[in-house]
DSSP file (Angstrom, degrees, kcal/mol; ACC not computed):
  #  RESIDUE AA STRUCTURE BP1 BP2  ACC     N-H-->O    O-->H-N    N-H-->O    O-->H-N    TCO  KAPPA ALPHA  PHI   PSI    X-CA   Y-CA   Z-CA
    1    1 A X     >        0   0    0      0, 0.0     4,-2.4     0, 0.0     3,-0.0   0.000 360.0 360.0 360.0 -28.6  -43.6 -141.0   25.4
    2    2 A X  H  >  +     0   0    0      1,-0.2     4,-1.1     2,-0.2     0, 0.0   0.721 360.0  50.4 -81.7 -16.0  -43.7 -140.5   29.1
    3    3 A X  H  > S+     0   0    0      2,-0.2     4,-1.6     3,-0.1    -1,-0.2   0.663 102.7  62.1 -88.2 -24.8  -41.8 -143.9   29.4
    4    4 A X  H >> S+     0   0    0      2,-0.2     4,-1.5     3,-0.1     3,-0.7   0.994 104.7  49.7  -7.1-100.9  -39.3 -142.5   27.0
    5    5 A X  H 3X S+     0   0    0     -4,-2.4     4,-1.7     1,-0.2    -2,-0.2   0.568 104.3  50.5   3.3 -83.1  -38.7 -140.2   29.4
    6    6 A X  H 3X S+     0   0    0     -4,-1.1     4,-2.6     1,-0.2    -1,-0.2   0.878 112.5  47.4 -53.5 -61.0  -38.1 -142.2   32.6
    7    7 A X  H <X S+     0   0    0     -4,-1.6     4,-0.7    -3,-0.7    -1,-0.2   0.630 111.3  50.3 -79.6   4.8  -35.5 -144.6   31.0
    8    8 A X  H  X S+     0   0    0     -4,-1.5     4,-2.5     2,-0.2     5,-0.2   0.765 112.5  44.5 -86.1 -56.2  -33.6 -142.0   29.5
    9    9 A X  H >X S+     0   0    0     -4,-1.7     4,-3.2    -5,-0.4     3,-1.1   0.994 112.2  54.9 -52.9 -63.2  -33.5 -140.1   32.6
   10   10 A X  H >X S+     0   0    0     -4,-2.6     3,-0.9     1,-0.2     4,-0.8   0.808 109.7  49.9 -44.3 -86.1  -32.6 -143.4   34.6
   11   11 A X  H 3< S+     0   0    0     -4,-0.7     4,-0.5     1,-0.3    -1,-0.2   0.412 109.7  44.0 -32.5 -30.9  -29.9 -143.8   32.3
   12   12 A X  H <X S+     0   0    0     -4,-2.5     4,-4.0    -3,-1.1     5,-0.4   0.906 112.3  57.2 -71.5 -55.0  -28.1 -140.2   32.5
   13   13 A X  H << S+     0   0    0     -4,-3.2     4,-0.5    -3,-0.9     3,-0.4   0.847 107.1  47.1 -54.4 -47.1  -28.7 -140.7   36.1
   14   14 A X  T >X S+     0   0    0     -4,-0.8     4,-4.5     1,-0.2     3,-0.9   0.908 117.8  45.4 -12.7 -63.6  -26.4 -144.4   35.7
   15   15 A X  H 3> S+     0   0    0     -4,-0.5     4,-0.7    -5,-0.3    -1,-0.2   0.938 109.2  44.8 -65.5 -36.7  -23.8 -142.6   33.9
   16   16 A X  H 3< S+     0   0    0     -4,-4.0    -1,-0.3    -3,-0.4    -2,-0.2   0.515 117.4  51.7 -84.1  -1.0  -23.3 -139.5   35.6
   17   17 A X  H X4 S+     0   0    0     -3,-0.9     3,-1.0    -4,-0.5    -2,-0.2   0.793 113.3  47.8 -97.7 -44.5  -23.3 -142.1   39.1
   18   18 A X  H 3< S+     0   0    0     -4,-4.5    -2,-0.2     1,-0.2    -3,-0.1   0.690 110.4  48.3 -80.8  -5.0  -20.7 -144.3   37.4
   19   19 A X  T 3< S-     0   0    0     -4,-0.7    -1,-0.2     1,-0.2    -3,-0.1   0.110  95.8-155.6-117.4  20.2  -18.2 -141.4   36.2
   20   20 A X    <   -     0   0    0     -3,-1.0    -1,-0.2    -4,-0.1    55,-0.1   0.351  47.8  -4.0  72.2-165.2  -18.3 -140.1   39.3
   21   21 A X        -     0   0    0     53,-1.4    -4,-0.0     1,-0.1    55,-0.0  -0.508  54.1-178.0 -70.0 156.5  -17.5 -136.2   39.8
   22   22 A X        +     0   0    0      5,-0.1     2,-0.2    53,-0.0    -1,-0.1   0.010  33.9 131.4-149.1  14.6  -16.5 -134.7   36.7
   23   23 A X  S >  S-     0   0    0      1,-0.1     3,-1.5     3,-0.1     4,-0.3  -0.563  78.3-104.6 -70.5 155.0  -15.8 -131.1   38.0
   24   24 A X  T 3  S+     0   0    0      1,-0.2    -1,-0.1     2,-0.2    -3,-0.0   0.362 116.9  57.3 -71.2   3.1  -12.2 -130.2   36.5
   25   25 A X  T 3  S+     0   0    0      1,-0.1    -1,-0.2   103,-0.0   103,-0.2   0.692 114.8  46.0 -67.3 -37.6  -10.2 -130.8   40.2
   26   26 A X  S <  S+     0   0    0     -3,-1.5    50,-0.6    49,-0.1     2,-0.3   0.387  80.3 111.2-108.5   2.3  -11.5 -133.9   40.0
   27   27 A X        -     0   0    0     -4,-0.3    -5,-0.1    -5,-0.1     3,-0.1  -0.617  61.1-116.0 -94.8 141.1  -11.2 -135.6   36.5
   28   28 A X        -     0   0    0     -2,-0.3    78,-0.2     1,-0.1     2,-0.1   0.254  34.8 -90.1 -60.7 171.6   -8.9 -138.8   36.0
   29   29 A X        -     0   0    0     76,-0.7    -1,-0.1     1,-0.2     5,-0.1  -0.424  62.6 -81.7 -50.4 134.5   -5.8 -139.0   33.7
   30   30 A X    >   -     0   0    0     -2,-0.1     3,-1.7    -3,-0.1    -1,-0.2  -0.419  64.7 -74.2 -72.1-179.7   -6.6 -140.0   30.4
   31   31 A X  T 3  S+     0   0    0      1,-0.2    -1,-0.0     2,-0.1     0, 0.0   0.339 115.8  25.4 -63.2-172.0   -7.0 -143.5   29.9
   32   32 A X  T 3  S+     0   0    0      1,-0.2    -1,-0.2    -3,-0.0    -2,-0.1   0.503  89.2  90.7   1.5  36.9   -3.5 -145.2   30.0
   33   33 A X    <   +     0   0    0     -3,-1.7    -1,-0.2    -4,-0.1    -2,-0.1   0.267  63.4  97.1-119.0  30.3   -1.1 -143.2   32.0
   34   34 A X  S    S-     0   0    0     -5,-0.1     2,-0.3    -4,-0.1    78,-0.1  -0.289  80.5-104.5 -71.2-174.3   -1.8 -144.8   35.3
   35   35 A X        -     0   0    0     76,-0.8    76,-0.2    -2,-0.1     2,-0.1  -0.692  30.2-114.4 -57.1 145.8    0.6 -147.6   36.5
   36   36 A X        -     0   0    0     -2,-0.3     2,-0.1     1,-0.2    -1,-0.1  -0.312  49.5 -76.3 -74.4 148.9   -0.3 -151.0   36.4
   37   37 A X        -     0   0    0     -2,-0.1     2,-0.4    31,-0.1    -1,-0.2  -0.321  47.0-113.5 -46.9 130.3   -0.7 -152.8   39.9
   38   38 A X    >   -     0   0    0     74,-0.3     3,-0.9     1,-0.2    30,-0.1  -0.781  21.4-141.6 -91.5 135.8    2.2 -153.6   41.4
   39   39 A X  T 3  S+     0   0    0     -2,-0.4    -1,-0.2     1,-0.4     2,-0.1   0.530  92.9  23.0 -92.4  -2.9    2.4 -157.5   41.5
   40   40 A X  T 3  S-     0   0    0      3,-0.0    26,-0.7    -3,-0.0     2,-0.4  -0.609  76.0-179.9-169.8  54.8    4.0 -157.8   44.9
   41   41 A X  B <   -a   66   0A   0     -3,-0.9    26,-0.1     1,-0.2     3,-0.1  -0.648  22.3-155.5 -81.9 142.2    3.3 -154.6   47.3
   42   42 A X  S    S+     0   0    0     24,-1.5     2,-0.2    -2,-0.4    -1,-0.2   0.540  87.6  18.6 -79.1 -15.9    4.9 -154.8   50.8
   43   43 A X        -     0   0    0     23,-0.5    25,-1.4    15,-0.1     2,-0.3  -0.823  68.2-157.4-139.9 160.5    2.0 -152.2   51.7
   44   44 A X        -     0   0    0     -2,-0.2     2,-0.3    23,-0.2    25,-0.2  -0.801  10.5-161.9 -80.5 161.3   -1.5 -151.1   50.1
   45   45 A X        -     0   0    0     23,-0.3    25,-2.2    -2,-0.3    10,-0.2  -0.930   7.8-144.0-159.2 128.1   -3.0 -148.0   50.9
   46   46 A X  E     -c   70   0B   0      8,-1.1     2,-0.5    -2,-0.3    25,-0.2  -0.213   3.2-159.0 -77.3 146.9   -6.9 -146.9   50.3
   47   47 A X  E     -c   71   0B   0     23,-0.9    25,-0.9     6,-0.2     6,-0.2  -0.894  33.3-167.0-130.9 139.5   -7.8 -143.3   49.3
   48   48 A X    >   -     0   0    0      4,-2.2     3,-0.7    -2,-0.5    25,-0.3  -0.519  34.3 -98.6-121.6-178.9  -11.1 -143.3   50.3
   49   49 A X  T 3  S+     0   0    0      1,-0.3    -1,-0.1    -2,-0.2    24,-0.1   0.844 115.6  62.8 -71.4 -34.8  -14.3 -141.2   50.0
   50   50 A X  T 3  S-     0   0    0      1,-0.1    -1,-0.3     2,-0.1    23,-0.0   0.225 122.7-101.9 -88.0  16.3  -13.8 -139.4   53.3
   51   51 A X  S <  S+     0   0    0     -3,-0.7     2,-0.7     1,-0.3    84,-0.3   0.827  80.3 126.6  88.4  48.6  -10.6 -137.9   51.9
   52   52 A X        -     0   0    0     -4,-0.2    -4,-2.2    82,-0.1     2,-0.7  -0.924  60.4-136.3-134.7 160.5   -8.4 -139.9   53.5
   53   53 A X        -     0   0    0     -2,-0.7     2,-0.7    82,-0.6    -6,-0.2  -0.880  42.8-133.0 -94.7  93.6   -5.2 -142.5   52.8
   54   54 A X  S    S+     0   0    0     -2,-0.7    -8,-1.1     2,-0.1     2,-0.2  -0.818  91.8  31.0-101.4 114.3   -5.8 -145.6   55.0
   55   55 A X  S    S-     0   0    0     -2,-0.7     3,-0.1   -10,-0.2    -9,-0.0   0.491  90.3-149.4-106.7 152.3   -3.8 -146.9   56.7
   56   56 A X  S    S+     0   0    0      1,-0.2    81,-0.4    -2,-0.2     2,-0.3   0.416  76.0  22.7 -85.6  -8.7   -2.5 -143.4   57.1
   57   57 A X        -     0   0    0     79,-0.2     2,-0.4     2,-0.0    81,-0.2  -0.959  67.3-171.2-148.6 141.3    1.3 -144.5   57.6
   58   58 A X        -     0   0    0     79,-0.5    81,-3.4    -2,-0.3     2,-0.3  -0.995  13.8-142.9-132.6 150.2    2.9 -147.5   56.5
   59   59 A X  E     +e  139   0C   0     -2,-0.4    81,-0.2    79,-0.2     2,-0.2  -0.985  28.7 157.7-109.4 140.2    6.2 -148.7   57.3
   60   60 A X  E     -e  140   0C   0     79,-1.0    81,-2.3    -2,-0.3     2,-0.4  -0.541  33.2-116.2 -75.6-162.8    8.7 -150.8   54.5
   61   61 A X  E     -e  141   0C   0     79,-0.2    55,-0.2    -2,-0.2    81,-0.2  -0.904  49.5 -59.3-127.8 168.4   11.9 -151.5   54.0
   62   62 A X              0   0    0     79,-2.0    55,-0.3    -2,-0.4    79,-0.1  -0.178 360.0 360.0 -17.7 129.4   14.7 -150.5   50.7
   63   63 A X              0   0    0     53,-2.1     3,-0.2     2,-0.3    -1,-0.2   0.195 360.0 360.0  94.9 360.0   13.5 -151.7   47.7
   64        !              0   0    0      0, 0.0     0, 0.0     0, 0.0     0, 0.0   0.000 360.0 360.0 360.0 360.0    0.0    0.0    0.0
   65   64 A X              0   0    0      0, 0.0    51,-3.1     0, 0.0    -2,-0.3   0.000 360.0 360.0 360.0-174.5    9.5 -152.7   48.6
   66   65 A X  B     -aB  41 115A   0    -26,-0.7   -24,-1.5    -3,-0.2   -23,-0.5  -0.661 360.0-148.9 -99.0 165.2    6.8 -151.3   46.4
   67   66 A X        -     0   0    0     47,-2.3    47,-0.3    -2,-0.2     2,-0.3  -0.972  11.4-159.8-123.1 114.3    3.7 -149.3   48.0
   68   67 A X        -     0   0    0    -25,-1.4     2,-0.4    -2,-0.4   -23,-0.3  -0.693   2.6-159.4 -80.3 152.2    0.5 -149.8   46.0
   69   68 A X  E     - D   0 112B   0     43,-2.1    43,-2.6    -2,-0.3     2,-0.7  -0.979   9.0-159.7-125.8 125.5   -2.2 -147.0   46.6
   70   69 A X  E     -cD  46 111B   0    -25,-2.2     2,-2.8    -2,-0.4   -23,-0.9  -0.806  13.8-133.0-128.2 104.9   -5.5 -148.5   45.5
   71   70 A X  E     +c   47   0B   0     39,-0.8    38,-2.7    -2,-0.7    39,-0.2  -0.389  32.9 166.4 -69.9  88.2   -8.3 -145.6   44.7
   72   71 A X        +     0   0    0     -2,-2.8    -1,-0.2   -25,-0.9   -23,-0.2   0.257  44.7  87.0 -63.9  -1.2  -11.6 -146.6   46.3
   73   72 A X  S    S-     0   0    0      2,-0.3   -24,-0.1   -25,-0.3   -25,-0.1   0.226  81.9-120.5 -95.0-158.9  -13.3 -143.7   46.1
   74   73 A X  S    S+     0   0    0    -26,-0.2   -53,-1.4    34,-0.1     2,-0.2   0.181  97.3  71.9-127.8   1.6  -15.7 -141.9   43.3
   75   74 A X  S    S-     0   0    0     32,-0.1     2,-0.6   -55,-0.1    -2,-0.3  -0.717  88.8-101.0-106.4 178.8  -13.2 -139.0   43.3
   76   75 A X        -     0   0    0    -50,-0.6    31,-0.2    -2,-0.2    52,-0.1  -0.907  34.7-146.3-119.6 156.0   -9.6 -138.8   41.9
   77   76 A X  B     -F  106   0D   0     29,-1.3    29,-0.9    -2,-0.6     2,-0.4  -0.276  19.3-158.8 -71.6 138.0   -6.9 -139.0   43.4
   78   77 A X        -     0   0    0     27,-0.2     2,-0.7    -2,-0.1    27,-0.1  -0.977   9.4-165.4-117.9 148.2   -2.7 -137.9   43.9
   79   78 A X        -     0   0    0     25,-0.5    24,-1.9    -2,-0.4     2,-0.5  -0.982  34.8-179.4-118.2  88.0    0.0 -139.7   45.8
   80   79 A X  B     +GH 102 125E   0     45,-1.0    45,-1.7    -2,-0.7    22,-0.2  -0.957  20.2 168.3-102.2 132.3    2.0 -136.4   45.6
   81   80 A X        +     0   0    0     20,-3.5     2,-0.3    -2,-0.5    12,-0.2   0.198  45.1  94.7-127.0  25.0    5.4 -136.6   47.2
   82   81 A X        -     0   0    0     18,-0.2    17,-0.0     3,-0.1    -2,-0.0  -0.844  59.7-148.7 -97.7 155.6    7.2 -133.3   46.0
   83   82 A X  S >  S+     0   0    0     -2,-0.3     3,-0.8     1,-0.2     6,-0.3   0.599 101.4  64.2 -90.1 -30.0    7.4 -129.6   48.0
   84   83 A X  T 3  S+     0   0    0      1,-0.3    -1,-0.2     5,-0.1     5,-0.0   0.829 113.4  30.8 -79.5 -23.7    7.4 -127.8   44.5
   85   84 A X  T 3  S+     0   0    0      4,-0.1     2,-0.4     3,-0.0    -1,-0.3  -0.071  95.5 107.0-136.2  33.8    3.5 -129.2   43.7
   86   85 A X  S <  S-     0   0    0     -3,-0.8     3,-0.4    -5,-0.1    41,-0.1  -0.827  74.2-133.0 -97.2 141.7    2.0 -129.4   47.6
   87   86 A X  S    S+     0   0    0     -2,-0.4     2,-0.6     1,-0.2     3,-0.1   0.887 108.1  29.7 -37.3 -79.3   -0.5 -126.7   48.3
   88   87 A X  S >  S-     0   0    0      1,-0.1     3,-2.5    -3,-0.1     4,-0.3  -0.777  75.9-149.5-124.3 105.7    1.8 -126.3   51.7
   89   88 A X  G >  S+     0   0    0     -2,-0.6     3,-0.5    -3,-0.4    -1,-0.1   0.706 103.0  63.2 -30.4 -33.9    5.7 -127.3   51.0
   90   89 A X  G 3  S+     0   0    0      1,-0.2    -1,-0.3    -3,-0.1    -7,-0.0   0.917  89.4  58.6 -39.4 -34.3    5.2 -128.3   54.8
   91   90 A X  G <  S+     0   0    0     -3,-2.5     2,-0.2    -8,-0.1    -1,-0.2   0.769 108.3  50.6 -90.3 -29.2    2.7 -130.8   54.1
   92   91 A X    <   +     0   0    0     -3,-0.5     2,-0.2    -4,-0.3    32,-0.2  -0.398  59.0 142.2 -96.5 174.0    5.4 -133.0   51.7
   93   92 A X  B     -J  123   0F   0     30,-0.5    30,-1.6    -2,-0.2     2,-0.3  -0.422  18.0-176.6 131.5-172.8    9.1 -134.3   52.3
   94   93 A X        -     0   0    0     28,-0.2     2,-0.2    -2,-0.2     3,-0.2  -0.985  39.8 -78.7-165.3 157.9   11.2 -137.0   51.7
   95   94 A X    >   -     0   0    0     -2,-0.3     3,-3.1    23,-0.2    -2,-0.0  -0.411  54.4 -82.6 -88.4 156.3   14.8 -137.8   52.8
   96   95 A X  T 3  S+     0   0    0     -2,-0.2    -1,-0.2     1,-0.2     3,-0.1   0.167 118.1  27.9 -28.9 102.2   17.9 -136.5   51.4
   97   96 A X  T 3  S+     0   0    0      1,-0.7    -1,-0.2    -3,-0.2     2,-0.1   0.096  99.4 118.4 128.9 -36.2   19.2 -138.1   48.4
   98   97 A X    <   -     0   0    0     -3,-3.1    -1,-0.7    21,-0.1     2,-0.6  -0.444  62.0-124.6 -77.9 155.6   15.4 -139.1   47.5
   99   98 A X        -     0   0    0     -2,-0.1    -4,-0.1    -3,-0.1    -1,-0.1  -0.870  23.8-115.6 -97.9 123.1   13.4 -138.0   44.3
  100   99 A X        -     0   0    0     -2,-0.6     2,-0.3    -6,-0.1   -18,-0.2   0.018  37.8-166.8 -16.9 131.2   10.4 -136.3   44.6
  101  100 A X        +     0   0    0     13,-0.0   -20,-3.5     0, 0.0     2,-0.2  -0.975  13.9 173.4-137.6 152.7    7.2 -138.7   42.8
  102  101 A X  B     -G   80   0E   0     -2,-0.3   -22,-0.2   -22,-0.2     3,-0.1  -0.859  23.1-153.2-149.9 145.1    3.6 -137.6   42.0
  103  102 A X        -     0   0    0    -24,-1.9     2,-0.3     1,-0.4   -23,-0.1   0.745  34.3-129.6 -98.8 -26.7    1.5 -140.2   40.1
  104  103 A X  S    S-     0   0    0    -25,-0.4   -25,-0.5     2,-0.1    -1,-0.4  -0.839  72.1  -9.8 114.0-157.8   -0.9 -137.2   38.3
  105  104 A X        -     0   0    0     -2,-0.3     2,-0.9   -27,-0.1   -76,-0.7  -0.700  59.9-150.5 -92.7 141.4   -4.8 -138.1   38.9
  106  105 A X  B     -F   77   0D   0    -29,-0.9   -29,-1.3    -2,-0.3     3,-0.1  -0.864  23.8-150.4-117.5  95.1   -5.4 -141.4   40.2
  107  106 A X        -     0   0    0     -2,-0.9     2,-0.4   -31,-0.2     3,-0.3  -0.011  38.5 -66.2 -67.5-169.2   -9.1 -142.0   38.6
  108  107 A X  S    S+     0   0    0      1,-0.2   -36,-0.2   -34,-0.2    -1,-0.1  -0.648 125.6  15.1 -48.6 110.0  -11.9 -144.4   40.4
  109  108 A X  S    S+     0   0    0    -38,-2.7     2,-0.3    -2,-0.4    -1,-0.2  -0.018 108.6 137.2 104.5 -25.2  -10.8 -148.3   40.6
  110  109 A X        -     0   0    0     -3,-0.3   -39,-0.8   -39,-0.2    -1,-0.3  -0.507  43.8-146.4 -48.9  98.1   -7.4 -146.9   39.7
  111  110 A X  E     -D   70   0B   0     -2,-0.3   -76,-0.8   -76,-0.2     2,-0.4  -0.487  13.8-176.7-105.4 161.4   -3.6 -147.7   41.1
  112  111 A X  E     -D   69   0B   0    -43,-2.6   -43,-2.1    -2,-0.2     2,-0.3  -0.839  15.3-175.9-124.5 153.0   -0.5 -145.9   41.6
  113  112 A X        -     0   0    0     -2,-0.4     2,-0.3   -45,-0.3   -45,-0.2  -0.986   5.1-177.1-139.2 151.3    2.7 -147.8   42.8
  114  113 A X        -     0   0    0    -47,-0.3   -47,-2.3    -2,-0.3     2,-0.4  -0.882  20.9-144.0-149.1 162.6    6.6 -146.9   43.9
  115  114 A X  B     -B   66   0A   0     -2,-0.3     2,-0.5   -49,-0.3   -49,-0.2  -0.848  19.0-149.3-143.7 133.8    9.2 -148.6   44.8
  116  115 A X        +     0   0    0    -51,-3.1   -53,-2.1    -2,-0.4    -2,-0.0  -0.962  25.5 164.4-122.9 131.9   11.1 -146.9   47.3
  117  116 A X        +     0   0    0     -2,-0.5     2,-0.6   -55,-0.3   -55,-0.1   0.464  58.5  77.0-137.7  -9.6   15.2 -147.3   47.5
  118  117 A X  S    S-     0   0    0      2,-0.1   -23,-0.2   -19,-0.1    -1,-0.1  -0.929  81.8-122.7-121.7 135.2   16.3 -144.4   49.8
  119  118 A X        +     0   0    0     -2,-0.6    22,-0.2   -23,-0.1   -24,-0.1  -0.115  62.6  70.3 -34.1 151.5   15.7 -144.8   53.7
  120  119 A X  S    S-     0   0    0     20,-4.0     2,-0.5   -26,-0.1    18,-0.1  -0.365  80.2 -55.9 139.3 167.9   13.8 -142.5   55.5
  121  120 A X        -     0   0    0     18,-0.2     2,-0.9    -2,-0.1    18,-0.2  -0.609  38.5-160.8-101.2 154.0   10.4 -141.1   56.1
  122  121 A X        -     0   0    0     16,-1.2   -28,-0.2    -2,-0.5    -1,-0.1  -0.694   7.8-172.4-131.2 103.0    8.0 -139.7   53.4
  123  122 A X  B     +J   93   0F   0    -30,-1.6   -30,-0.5    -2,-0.9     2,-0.3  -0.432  20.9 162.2 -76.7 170.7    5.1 -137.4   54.0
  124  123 A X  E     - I   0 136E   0     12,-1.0    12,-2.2   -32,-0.2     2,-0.3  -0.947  14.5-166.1-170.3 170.5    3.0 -136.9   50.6
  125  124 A X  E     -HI  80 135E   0    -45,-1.7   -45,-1.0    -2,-0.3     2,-0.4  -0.990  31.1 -88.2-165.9 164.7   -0.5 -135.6   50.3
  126  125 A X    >>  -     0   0    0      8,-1.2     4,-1.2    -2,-0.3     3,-0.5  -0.615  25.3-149.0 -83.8 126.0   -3.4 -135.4   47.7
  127  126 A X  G >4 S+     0   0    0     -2,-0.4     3,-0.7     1,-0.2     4,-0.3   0.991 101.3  46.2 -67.3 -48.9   -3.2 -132.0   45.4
  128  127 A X  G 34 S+     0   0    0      1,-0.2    -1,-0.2  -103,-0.2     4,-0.2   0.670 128.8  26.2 -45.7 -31.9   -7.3 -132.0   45.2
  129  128 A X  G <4>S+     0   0    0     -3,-0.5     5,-1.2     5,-0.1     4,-0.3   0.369  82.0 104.5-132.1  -1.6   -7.6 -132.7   48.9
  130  129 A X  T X<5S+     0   0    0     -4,-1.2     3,-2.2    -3,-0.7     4,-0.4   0.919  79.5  60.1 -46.5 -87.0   -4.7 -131.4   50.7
  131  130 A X  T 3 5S+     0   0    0     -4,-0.3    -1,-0.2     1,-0.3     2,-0.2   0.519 108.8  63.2 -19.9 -68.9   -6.8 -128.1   52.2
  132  131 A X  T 3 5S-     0   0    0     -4,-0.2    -1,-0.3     1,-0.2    -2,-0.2   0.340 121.7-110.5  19.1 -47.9   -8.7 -131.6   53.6
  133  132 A X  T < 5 +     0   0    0     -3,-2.2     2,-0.9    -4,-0.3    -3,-0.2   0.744  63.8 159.3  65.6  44.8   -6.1 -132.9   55.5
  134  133 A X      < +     0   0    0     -5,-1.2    -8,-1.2    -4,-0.4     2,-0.3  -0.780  26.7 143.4 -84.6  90.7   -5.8 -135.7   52.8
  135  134 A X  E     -I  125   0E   0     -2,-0.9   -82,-0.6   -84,-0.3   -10,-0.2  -0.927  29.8-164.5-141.1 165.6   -2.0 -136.5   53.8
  136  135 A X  E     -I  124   0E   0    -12,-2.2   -12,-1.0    -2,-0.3     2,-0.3  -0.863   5.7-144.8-133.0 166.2    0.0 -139.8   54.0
  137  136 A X        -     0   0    0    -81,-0.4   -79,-0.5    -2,-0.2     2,-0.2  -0.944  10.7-176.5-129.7 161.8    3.1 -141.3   55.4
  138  137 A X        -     0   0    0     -2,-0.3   -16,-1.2   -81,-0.2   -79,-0.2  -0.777   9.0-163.3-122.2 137.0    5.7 -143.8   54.5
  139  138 A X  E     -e   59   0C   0    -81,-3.4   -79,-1.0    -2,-0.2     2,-0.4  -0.420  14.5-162.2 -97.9 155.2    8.6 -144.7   57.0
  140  139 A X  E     -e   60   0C   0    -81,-0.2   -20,-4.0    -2,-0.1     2,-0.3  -0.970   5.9-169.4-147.7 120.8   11.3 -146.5   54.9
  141  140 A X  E     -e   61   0C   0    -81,-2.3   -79,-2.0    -2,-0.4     3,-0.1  -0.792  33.2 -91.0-124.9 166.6   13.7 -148.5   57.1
  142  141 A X        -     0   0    0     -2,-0.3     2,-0.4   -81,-0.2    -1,-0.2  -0.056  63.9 -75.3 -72.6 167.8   17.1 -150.1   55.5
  143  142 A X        -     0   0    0    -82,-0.1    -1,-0.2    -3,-0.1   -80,-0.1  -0.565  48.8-106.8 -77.3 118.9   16.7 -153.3   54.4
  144  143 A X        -     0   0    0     -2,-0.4     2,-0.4    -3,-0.1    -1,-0.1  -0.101  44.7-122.7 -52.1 163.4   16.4 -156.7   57.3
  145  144 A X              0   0    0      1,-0.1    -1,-0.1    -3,-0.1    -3,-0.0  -0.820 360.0 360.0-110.2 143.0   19.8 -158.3   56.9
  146  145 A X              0   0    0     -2,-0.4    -1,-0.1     0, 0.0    -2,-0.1   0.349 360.0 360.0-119.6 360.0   19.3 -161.9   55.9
């Protein structure tokens, strides 16, 4: 019985280690509403355990994608609207541009945009803002070929 026990216990412990935190800040999307990978990002970007986006700025041009690839065991936002930041400071995006937020970004999980209006775009995590869980991306016109 006492070996009962012990694998049963091993086995909770497994699960509750592979589904990660499960407090309600921190629980995923359900299962298909994430974005697929995008097949051909001009940048990747890490969200990481230590609450951070790495690299913490990327620059593209018009018209690439940015993947943001969740590495962590929490989940995640790529929020880029003023109206759903913690502090409206903490976001903006340049004139002309729409506001994106990807929702919760679960464990193993990616988010993607495609970015079309110049300009720079702060954006930050709703779960981790208070953190300093913030991002950038500088968006320069498109090289002339």
């Amino acid at each position: 019985m006492r070996l009962f026990y012990v694998i049963t216990a091993v086995l909770l412990l497994g699960l509750a280690v592979q589904s990660g935190c499960s407090c309600p800040m921190h629980k995923s999307a359900p299962a298909g509403t994430q974005v697929d990978p995008a097949p051909q990002a001009a940048a990747v970007v890490r969200m990481t355990d230590q609450y951070t986006f790495d690299p913490a700025k990327v620059t593209v041009h018009v018209g690439d994608t940015v993947e943001w690839k969740n590495a962590s065991q929490a989940a995640h936002t790529v929020t880029c609207d003023p109206s759903k930041a913690g502090a409206a400071e903490n976001v903006s995006l340049p004139k002309g541009a729409k506001p994106f937020n990807s929702g919760n970004i679960g464990p193993g999980k990616t988010f993607s945009h495609t970015f079309t209006v110049p300009g720079l775009y702060k954006y930050v995590c709703i779960p981790h803002e208070m953190m300093a869980m913030t991002g950038q991306v500088d968006v320069q016109e498109a090289a002339a070929k």
